[in-house]
C-alpha positions in Angstrom: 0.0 0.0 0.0 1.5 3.1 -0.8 2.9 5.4 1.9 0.2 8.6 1.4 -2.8 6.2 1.6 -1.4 4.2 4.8 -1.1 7.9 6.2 -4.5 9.2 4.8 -6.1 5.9 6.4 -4.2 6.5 9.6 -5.5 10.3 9.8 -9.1 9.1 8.9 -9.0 7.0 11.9 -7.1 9.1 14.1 -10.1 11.5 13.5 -12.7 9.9 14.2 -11.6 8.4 17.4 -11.0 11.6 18.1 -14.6 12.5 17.5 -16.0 9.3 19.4 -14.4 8.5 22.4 -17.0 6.5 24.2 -20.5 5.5 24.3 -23.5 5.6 26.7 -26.8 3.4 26.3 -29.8 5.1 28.4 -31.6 1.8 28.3 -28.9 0.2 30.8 -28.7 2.6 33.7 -29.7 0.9 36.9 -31.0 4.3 38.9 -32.2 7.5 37.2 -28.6 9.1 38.3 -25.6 9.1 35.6 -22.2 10.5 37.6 -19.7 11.4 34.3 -17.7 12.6 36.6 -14.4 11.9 34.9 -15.4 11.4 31.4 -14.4 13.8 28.8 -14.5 14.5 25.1 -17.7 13.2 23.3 -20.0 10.2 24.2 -22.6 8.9 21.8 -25.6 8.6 23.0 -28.4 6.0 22.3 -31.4 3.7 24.0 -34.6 5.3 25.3 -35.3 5.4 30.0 -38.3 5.7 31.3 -38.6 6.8 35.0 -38.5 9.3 37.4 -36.7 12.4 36.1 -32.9 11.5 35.0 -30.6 13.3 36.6 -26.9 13.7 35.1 -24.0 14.9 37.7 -20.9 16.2 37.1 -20.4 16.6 33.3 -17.7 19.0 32.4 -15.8 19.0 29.7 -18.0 16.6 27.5 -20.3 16.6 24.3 -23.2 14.3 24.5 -24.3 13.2 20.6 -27.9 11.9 19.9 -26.7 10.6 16.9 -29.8 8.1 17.1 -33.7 8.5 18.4 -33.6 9.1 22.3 -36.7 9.3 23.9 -36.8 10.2 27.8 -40.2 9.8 29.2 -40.3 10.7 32.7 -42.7 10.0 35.3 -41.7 13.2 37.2 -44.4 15.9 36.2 -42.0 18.5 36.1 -38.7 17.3 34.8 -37.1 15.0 32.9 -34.0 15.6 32.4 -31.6 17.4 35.8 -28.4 18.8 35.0 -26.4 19.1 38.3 -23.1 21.3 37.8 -22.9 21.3 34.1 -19.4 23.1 33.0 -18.1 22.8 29.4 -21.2 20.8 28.2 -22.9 20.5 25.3 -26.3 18.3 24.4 -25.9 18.0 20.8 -30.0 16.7 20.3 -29.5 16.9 16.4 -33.6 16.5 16.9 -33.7 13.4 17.9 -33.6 13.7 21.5 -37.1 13.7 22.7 -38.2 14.6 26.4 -42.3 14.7 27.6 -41.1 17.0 30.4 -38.7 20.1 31.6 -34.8 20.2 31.0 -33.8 21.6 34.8 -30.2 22.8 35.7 -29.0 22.6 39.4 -26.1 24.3 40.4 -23.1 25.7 39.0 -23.4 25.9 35.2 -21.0 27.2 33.0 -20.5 27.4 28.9 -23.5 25.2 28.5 -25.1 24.4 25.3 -28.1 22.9 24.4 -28.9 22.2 20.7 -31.3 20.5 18.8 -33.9 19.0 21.6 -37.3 18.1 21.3 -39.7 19.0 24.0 -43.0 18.5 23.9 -45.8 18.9 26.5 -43.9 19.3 29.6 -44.3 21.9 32.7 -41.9 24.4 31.2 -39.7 23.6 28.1 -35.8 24.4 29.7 -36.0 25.8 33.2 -32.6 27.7 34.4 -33.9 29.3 37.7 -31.5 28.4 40.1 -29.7 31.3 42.6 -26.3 30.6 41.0 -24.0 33.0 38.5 -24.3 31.4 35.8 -22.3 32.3 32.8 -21.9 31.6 28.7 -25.5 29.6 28.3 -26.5 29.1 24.8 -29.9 27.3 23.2 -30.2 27.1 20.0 -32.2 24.9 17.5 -34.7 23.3 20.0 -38.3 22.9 19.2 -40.6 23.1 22.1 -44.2 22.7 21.8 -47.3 22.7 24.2 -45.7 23.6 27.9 -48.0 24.2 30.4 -46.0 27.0 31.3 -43.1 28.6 29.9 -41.5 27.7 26.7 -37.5 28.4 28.3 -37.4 30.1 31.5 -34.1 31.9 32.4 -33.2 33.8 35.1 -32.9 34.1 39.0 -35.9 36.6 40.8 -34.8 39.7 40.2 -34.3 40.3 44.1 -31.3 37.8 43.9 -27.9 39.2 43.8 -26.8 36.4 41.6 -27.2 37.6 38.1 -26.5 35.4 34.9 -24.0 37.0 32.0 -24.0 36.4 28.5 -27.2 34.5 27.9 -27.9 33.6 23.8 -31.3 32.0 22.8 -31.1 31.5 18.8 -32.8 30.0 16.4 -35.5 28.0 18.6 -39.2 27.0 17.7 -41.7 27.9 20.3 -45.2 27.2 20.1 -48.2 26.7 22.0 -47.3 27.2 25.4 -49.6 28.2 28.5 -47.3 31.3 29.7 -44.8 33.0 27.9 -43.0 31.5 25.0 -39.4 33.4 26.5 -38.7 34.7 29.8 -35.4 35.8 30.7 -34.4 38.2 33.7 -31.6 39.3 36.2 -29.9 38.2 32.9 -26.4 40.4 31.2 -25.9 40.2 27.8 -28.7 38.3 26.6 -29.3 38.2 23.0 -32.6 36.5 21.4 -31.9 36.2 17.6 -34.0 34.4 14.9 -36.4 32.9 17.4 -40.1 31.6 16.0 -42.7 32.5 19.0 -46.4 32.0 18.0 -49.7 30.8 20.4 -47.9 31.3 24.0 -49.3 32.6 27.1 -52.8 30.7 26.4 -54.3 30.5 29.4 -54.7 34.0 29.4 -53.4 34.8 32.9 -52.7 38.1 33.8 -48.6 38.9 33.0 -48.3 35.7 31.8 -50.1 35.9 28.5 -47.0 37.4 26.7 -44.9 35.8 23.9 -41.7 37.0 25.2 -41.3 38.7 28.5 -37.8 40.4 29.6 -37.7 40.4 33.4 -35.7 43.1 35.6 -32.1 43.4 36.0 -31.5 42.7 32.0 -29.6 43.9 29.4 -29.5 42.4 25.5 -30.7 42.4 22.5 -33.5 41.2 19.8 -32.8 40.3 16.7 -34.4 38.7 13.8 -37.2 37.1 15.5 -40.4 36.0 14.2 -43.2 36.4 17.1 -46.5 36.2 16.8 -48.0 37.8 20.6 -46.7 40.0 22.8 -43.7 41.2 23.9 -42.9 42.9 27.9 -39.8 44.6 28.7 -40.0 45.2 32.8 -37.2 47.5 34.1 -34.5 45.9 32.3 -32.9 47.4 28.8 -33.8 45.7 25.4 -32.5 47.0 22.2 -34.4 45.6 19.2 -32.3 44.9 15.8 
């Protein structure tokens, strides 16, 4: 064989172990608690659970590929899916990750990114609440559909003195949700760009019937958005593009 295509081969593979360093199959885990605690690079993802909500601890430093069609149907009814000290970590849902309730982050998060999940019918859609500074969040590419409450919720109460920094919501699809399609608050540097917001906030509660709502303490911008309702900016500073 000659020497160039021995190397070219050797490359190819060198790649792609690079790209795939390990796999994970839902369908095995004993408990609804995954510790990756230690485990780096990317994992590929595959099998369907079914229990109360999973919770995953510890990833940092890790890409999670749903390379195949994940389903997650939890018997919590708020959340299916807990992400406990996320830093460095990106859910790469290519659409094919499927939950029936919330995404939910608990404690420290840094640079997470969530891309590509379905969620349909749960409480809220993605839920990032917690009294914690969290920093360098990105969604993007997520189609959420028929919460009973808010399509993605972001944002401590604006009492807190915790306030999150450099929050960007992109490119989502939003639909059909009982409160607010988008809430963010106590939030720096958001940015909300080429979002599709239509039917939210249709219970028709009072200050919850909005299709995005832009709580106090924020600063950011809107950009190329296509929404249908709406839109409250509450002591806070939104520049629309």
């Amino acid at each position: 064989m000659p020497k160039f295509l021995t190397l070219s081969l050797f490359l190819l593979w060198l790649c792609n172990t690079a790209w795939t360093q390990g796999s994970l199959d839902l369908s095995s885990l004993k408990s609804n608690t995954l510790d990756l605690k230690g485990q780096s690079g990317t994992l590929e993802v595959k099998g369907n659970w079914t229990g109360d909500r999973l919770i995953i601890k510890n990833a940092q430093n890790l890409t999670l590929n749903f390379r195949s069609t994940v389903k997650i149907n939890s018997t919590h009814k708020e959340d299916a899916l807990i992400l406990e000290n996320p830093v460095k970590l990106t859910i790469k849902g290519n659409r094919k990750l499927y939950l029936n309730q919330s995404i939910t982050v608990w404690g420290n998060a840094r640079q997470l990114t969530l891309d590509g999940i379905r969620i349909n019918g749960a409480h809220t859609g993605i839920r990032i609440n917690q009294n914690h500074p969290y920093q360098d969040l990105l969604i993007k590419n997520c189609l959420i559909k028929d919460c009973q409450f808010e399509g993605i919720y972001i944002g401590p109460h604006y009492k807190s003195q915790q306030q999150l920094a450099r929050v960007i919501i992109r490119n989502n699809q939003i639909s059909d949700c009982g409160w607010d399609g988008i809430q963010v608050g106590n939030c720096a540097q958001f940015e909300l760009y080429d979002n599709k917001v239509n039917k939210c906030g249709k219970k028709q509660e009072w200050g919850q019937d909005f299709a995005v709502t832009i709580n106090p303490g924020s600063q950011g911008k809107l950009k190329g958005n296509k929404i249908k309702g709406k839109i409250q900016v509450l002591d806070s500073r939104a520049f629309f593009e």
